[in-house]
N, C-alpha and C positions, 0 to 999 in steps of 0.2 A: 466910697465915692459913687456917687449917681451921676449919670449920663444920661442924654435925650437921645433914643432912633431918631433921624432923620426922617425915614421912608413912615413912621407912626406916629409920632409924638409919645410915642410910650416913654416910661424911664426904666432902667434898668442899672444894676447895680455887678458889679463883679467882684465873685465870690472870693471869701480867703482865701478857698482851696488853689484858686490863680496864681497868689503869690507863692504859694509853696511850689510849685513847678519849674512857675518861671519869674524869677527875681527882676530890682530894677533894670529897666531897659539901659542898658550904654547905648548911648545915643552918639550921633556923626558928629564928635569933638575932635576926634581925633588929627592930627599933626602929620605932614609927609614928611615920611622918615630923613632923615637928612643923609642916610648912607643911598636912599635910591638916587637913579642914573639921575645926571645933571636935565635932560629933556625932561622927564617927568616931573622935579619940579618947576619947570618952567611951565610947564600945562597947567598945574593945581597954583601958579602964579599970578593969571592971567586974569581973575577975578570974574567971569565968565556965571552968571548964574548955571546951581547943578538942575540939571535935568529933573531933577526929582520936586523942583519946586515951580512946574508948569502949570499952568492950567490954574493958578493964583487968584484968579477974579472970576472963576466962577460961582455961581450962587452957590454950590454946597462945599464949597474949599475950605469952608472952617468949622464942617461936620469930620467925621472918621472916612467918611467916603467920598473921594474925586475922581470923576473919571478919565480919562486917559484923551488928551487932544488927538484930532484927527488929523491924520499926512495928507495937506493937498497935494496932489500928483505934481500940479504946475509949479512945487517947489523944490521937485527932486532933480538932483542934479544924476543924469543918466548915463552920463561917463563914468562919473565917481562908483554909483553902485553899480554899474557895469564892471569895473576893475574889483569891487571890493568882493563879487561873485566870483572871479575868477580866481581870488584869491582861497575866499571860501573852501573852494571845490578840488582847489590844489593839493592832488597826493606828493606830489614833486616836494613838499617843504617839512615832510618825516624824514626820519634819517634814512628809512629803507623803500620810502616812495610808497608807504601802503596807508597810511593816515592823514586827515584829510581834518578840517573842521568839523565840515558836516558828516563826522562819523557820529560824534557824541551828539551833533547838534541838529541834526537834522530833520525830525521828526515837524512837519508842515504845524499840526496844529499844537503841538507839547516841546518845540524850541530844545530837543532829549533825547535819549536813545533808546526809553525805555529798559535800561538796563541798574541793577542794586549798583554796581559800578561799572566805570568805562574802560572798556578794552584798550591799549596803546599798540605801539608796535611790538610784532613778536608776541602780539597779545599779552603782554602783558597787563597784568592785573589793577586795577586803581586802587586811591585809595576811597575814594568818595562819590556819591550819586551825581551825576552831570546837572547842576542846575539849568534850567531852562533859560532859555534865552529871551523869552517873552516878557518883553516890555524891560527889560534889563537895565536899559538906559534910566529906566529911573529907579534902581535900586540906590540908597548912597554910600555903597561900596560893595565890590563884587569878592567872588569866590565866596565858600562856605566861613572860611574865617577870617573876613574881608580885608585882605592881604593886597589889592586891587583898589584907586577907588574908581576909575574910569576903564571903559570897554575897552578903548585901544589899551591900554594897561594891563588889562586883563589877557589879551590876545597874546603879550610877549609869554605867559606862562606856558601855555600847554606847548608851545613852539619846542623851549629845553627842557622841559621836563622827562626825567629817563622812564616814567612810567606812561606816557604820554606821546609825543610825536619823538622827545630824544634825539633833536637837532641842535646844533648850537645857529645862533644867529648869522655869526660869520655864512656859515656854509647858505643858510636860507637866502643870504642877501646874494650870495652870489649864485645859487639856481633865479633868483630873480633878474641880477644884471646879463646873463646869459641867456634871456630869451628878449628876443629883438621886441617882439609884439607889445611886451609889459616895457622893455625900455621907454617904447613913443605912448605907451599910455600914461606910464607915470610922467616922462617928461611934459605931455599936453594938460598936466592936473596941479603940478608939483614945479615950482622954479630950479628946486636941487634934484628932482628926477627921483630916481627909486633910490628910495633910503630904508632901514628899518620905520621908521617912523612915521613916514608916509606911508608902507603897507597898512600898517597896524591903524591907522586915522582912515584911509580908506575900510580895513576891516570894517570896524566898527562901525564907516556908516553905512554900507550893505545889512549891517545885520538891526540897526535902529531902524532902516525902510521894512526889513522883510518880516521883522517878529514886534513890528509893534502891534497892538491889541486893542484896539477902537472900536469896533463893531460888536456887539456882542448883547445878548438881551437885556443882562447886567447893565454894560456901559450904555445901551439907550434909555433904560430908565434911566438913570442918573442924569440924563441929560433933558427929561422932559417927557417922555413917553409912558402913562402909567400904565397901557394896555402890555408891557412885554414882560414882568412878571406876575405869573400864576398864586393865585390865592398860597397855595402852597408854599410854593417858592416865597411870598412874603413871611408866611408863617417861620421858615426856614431861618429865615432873615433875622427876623424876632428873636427866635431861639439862638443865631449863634452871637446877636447882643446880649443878651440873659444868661449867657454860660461866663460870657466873657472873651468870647475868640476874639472879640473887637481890639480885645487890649493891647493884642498883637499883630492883629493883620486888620494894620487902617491903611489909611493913604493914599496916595495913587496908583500904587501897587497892589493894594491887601497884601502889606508888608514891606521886606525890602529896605526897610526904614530905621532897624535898632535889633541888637543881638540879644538873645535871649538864651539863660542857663535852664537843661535838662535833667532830670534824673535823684532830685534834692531829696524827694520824699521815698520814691523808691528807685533801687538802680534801671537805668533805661536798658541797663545791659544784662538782662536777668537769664543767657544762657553762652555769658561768656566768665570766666573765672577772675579777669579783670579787664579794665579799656583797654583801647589799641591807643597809639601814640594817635592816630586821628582821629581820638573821639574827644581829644584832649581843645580841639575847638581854635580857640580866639588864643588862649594860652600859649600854643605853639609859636604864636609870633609876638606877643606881647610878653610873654614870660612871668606874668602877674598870677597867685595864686586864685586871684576873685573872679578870674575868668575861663578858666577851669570850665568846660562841659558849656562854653556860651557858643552860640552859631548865630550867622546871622537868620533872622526870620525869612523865610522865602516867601513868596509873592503867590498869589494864590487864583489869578486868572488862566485858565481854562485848566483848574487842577485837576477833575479828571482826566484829563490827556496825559498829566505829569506823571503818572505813577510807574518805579515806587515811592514811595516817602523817603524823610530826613536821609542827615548828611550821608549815613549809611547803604540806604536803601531799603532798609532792613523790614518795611510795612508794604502790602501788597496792595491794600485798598483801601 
């Protein structure tokens, strides 16, 4: 199959050796489980276009590359992400008051920790590399085996998680009706006041204002500017069309958009004796043998800030 660059008019063709890597994409068909919480499906109910499908009518939205719409300020609502900051930043909602969001997330321009995995409470040990939170909001579905499909959704995970913050709910919700401050803030935002669910919708939209990703030399070419990449940098360009990385990291992410299986030709795992139950992927929650070693694709804006690599961590640079 041949493809046109956008940024050249070149064509370019991706190799067999792509397919052997990484097999067909599972693409975002997938159904809310019907065992999750009665709110969640009422979210994924609501018929609401996903985020991942913005920025529709621009002139290159039906190439591989879109770029990322910009946040006018005069649309932020400054209470909301004011609360969802303090939510953020809250050690109070681990079980031992030492974990925070922005332990794993916090790195300004890599949405990360810089760490192979993330530390919990009691440090304990993860099982997977902290995916960035940069531009998140338009993955279409989060976590590494996208178990997740929205950020507030995503947010109830690390909350109980015993490797993790290792809270339950109950107790968080009430470190939250116990402080006066967040009572009259969620009451002035929220008609039912502090809820879970109102945290968690707050989270997420603190962290859609803070790590989204608009400015960038990248996203001003895309939008019109041919002087902000470098002859190089286009040649670059070229090459990772011509190898093939496009097949995987398009969209308005560079990725973020379809899971993809590792390790087919040679093990990924060539200095372990066999995987670990996390390397087992999308499998772990679908139980399907064909998804065995798939993850979702991560997104690829300001990837040198992200590192290390994949789900593991296990790549330095």
């Amino acid at each position: 199959m041949w493809f046109k660059c956008p940024h050249s008019g070149f064509c370019f063709s991706v190799p067999v050796l792509l397919a052997v890597f990484f097999v067909s994409t599972l693409q975002a068909t997938e159904q809310p489980d019907p065992n999750d919480p009665e709110w969640r499906l009422f979210q994924h109910a609501l018929g609401e276009p996903a985020a991942i499908g913005v920025n529709a009518n621009h002139p290159g939205a039906s190439t591989a590359y879109r770029p990322v719409p910009e946040i006018k300020l005069e649309d932020i609502d400054a209470h909301k992400y004011l609360l969802g900051n303090d939510v953020f930043h809250d050690r109070r909602l681990s079980a031992d008051h030492s974990m925070a969001c922005v332990r794993c997330h916090g790195g300004p321009l890599s949405g990360t920790d810089g760490r192979s995995v993330s530390l919990g409470v009691n440090r304990a040990r993860g099982n997977f590399n902290a995916l960035s939170l940069l531009n998140a909001p338009f993955n279409f579905r989060q976590f590494w085996d996208g178990r997740a499909v929205t950020q507030a959704d995503q947010a109830l995970g690390p909350l109980v998680n015993q490797l993790e913050m290792a809270n339950t709910l109950e107790a968080v919700l009430a470190t939250l009706q116990s402080d006066e401050s967040y009572v009259e803030d969620f009451r002035n935002l929220y008609p039912d006041g502090v809820t879970i669910n109102n945290m968690v919708d707050a989270l997420a939209y603190f962290q859609r204002i803070s790590f989204t990703v608009s400015d960038s030399p990248f996203q001003r070419y895309l939008n019109g500017d041919q002087s902000q990449l470098s002859e190089q940098a286009l040649r670059g360009w070229q090459r990772f069309d011509d190898i093939g990385c496009v097949s995987c990291h398009n969209g308005i992410n560079l990725g973020g958009n379809s899971y993809q299986r590792i390790g087919l030709l040679r093990s990924y795992y060539p200095d372990r004796l066999s995987p670990t139950l996390a390397d087992f992927g999308v499998a772990n929650r679908s139980g399907r043998d064909q998804d065995m070693f798939a993850f979702k694709v991560p997104g690829m804006h300001n990837v040198t800030m992200t590192a290390p690599y994949f789900h593991d961590g296990s790549v330095a640079t």
